[in-house]
C-alpha positions as CSV (number, residue, x, y, z in Angstrom):
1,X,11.8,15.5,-14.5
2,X,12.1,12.1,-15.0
3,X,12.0,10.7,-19.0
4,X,9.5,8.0,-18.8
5,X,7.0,10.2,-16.9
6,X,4.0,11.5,-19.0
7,X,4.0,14.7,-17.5
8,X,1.6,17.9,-19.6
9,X,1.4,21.1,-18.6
10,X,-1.8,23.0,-18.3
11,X,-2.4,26.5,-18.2
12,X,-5.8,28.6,-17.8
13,X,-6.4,31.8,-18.9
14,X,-10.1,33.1,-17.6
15,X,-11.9,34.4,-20.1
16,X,-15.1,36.2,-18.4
17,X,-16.2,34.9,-14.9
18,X,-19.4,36.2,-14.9
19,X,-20.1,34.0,-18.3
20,X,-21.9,31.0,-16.2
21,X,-21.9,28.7,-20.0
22,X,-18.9,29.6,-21.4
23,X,-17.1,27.3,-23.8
24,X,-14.2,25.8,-22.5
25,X,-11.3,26.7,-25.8
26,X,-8.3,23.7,-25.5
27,X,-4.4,24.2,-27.4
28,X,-1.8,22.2,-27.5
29,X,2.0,22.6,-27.7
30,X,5.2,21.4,-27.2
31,X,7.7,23.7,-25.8
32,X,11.4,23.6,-25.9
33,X,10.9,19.9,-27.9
34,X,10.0,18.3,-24.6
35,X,7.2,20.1,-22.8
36,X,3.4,19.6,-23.4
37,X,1.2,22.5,-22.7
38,X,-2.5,22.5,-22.6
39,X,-3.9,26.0,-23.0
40,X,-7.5,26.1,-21.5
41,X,-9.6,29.5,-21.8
42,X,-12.6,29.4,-19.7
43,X,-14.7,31.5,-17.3
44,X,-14.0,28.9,-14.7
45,X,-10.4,27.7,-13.4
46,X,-11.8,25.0,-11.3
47,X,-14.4,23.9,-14.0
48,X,-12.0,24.1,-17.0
49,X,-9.5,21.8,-15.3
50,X,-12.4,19.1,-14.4
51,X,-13.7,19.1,-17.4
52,X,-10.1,18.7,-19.1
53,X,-9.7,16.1,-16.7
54,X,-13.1,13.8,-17.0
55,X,-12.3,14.5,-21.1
56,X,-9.3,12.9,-20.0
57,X,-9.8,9.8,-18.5
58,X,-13.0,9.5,-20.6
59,X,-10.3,9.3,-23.4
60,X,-8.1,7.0,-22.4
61,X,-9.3,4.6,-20.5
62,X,-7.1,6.1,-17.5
63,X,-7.4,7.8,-14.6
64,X,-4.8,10.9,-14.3
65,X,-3.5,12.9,-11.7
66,X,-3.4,16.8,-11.2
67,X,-0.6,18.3,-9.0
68,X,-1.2,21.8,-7.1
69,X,0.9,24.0,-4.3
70,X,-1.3,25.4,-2.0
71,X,-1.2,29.8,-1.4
72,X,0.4,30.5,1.3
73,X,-2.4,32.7,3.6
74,X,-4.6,32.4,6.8
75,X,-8.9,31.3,5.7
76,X,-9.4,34.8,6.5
77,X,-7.5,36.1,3.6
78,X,-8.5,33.5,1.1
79,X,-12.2,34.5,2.2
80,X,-11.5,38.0,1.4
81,X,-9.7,37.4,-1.6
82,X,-12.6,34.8,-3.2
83,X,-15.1,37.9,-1.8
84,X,-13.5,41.3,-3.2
85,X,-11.5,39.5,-5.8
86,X,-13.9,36.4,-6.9
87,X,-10.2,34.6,-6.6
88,X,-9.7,31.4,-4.2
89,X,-8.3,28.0,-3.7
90,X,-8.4,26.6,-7.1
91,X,-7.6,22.7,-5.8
92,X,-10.2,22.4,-3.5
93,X,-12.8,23.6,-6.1
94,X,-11.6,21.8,-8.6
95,X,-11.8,18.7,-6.2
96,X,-15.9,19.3,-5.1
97,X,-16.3,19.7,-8.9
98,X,-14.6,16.2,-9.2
99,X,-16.4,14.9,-6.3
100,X,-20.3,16.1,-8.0
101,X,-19.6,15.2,-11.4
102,X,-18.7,11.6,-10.8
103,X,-19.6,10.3,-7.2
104,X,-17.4,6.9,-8.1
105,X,-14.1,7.4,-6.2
106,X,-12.2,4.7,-8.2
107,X,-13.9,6.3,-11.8
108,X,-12.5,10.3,-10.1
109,X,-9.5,11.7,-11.3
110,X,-7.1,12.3,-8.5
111,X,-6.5,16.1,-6.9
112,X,-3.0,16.7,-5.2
113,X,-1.9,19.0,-3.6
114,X,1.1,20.1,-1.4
């Protein structure tokens, strides 16, 4: 990775997902004296990473970016999964929680994925 990129790491552990107002618990680290990793626990992978991101940008002043790699499977299989499992497509999610929390594309943080 570039030098002068602000990368940070985030990594979510899920607490209980049938908790529907759980807190959302943030650490901090720097791994290896170059790595920042944020440690979220929450009931909600989707929701934690919104919220970490509006908390974000509502912080700073800027507007940042979160990177994901889609599963590899068929809508089928991700249906099954989210309906045996409770598992799914964490981007997408986490993008419609973007889009209902603020409806102001140029005020929304920005969901990648490839």
């Amino acid at each position: 990775m570039p030098e002068q990129e602000d990368f940070v790491f985030v990594e979510v552990t899920v607490t209980d997902p049938s908790e529907f107002e759980a807190s959302l618990t943030v650490r901090s680290e720097v791994l290896h004296d170059r790595y920042r990793v944020l440690t979220l626990e929450s009931a909600s992978i989707p929701n934690a990473l919104a919220a970490l991101l509006l908390h974000v940008r509502d912080s700073t002043g800027c507007t940042p970016h979160i990177y994901f790699e889609w599963t590899e499977g068929g809508p089928f299989a991700d249906f099954l999964r989210f309906f045996l499992l409770g598992q799914g497509e964490v981007a997408p999610v986490t993008r419609e929680v973007l889009r209902e929390t603020e409806p102001n594309r140029e005020r929304r943080p920005r969901v990648h994925t490839g």
